[in-house]
N, C-alpha and C positions, 0 to 999 in steps of 0.2 A: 372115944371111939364111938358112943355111944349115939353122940350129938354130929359125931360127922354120917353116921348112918341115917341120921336124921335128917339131915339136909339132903343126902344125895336121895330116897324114898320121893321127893316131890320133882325130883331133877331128872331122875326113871320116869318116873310117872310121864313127865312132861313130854320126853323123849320117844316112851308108848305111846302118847297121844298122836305125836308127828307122823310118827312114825306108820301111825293105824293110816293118821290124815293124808299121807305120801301113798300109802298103797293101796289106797281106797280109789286116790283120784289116778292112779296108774293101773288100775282096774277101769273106771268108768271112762278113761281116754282110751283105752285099749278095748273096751266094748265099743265107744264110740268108730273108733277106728277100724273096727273087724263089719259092723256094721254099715259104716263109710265106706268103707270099699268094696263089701257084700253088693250094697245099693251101685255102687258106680258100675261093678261088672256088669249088673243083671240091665243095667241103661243101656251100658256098652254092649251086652250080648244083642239086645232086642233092639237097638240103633244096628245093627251089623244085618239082624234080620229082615230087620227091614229092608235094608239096602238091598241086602241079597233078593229079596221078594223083589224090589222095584227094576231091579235090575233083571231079572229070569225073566217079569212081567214086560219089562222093553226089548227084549229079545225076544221073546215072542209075540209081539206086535212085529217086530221085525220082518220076522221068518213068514207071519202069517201076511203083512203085505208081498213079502218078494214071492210067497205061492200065490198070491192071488191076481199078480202083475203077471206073473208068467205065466197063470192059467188063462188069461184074459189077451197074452200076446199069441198061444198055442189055437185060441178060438178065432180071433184074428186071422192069426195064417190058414187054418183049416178052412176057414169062410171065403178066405181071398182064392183059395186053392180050390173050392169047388165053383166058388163062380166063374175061376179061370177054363175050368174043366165045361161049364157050360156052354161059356163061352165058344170055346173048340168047338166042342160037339157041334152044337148054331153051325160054325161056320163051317164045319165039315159037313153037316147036309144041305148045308148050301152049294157047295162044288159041289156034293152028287146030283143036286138038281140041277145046275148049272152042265153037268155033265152029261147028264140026260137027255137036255134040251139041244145039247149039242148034235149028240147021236142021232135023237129024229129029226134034227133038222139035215143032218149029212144024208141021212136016207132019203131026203126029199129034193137032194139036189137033182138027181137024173131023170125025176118022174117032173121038176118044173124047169129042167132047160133042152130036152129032147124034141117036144110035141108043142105044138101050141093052134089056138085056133084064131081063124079071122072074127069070127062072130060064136055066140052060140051055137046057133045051129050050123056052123059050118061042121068039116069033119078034121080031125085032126089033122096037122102037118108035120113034117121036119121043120125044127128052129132052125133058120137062118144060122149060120156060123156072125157071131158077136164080133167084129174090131176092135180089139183095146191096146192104141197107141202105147208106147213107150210114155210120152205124155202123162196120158193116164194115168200109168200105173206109178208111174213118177210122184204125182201128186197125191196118187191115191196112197201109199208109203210113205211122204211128207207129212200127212194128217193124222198119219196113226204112228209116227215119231219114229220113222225110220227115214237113214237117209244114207240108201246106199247105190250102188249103182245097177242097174234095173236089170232080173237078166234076158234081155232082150237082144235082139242082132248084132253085133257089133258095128259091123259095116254093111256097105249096101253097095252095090258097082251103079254107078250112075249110067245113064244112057252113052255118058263121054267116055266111061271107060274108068273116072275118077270115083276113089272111095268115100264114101260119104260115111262120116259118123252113124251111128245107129245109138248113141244114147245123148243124156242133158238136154239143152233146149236148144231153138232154130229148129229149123229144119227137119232135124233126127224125133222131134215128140211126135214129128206125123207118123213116123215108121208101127207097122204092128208089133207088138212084145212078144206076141205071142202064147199071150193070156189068153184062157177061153174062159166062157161064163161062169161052167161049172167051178173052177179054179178061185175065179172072182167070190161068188157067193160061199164056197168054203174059207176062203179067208176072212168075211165078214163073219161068217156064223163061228170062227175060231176068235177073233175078234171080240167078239160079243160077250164067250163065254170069260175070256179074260178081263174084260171092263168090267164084268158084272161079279164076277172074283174080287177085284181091287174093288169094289164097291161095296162088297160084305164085307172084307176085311175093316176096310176105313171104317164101317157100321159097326163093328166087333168091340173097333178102338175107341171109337168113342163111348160106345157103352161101360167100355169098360172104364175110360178117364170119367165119365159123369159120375155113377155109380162109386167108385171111390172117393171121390171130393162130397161125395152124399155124410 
């Protein structure tokens, strides 16, 4: 009994050893391990933060160009919008001038087709009453782009007794329309003021095409 106590004492022994050796290295893989994946989280966490950082940071790059695009299309439009606003204005004191001019020039129609003189020192007289054919006024309406039919006599009794036209050409452009001077010189001076309207405007427009391609 004695001798079998004796052999199993080194056989214990051996088995404490292993055993110490087993749980020794099932402690330092299990440090290692607690530690390993301590270290992987704290990677993982601070990879993650990152991300989130790079990512808040391109979203706000974002954000800060799409305000800066649309603060930059809002200056845009306000610029284009007050120069369109200039623009008007130009060309609305331009009709008033244009309107103006018309005005005293209508005042001045009956003080230059009333009276007139042979010379200076003559004394004033009555204008002659003015003839303006059908003709005339025919052509005169052709050139400033109208083309309608004149309102002038219709017909005329000829000496035969036969009606003669009173408008178009032959014959009928000699007939009087029955324009007088005054009439004449107020359609010029209304005239005028609308060339010189479509004159500022076309001026407006192109200011305003140059000026944007600027």
């Amino acid at each position: 009994m004695t001798g079998l106590l004796a052999l199993l004492r080194p056989a214990t022994w051996y088995v404490a050893v292993i055993a110490a050796v087993v749980v020794g290295l099932h402690l330092n893989w299990q440090d290692g391990y607690d530690q390993g994946y301590a270290k992987a989280q704290g990677e993982g966490e601070t990879a993650i933060t990152k991300l989130r950082l790079e990512h808040s940071q391109e979203q706000q790059g974002i954000a800060d160009a799409t305000a800066k695009a649309a603060a930059k299309a809002l200056g845009d439009l306000r610029a284009e919008q007050d120069r369109g606003d200039q623009l008007a204005t130009r060309l609305a004191t331009d009709k008033a001038t244009f309107r103006k001019t018309t005005d005293r020039l209508n005042g001045e129609i009956a003080r230059v087709t009333t009276l007139y003189r042979r010379t200076l020192q003559s004394p004033p007289e009555p204008m002659p009453a003015g003839v303006f054919t059908v003709g005339f006024v025919r052509v005169w309406n052709a050139a400033n782009g109208i083309d309608t039919a004149m309102p002038a006599q219709q017909t005329q009794q000829a000496p035969s007794g036969a009606a003669t036209p009173g408008h178009g050409t032959g014959a009928a452009d000699s007939l009087d329309s029955g324009v007088t001077q005054p009439l004449v010189l107020a359609n010029q001076i209304r005239n005028g003021e609308l060339h010189s309207s479509c004159r500022a405007q076309l001026n407006r427009l192109i200011d305003w095409t140059l000026n944007g391609s600027n």
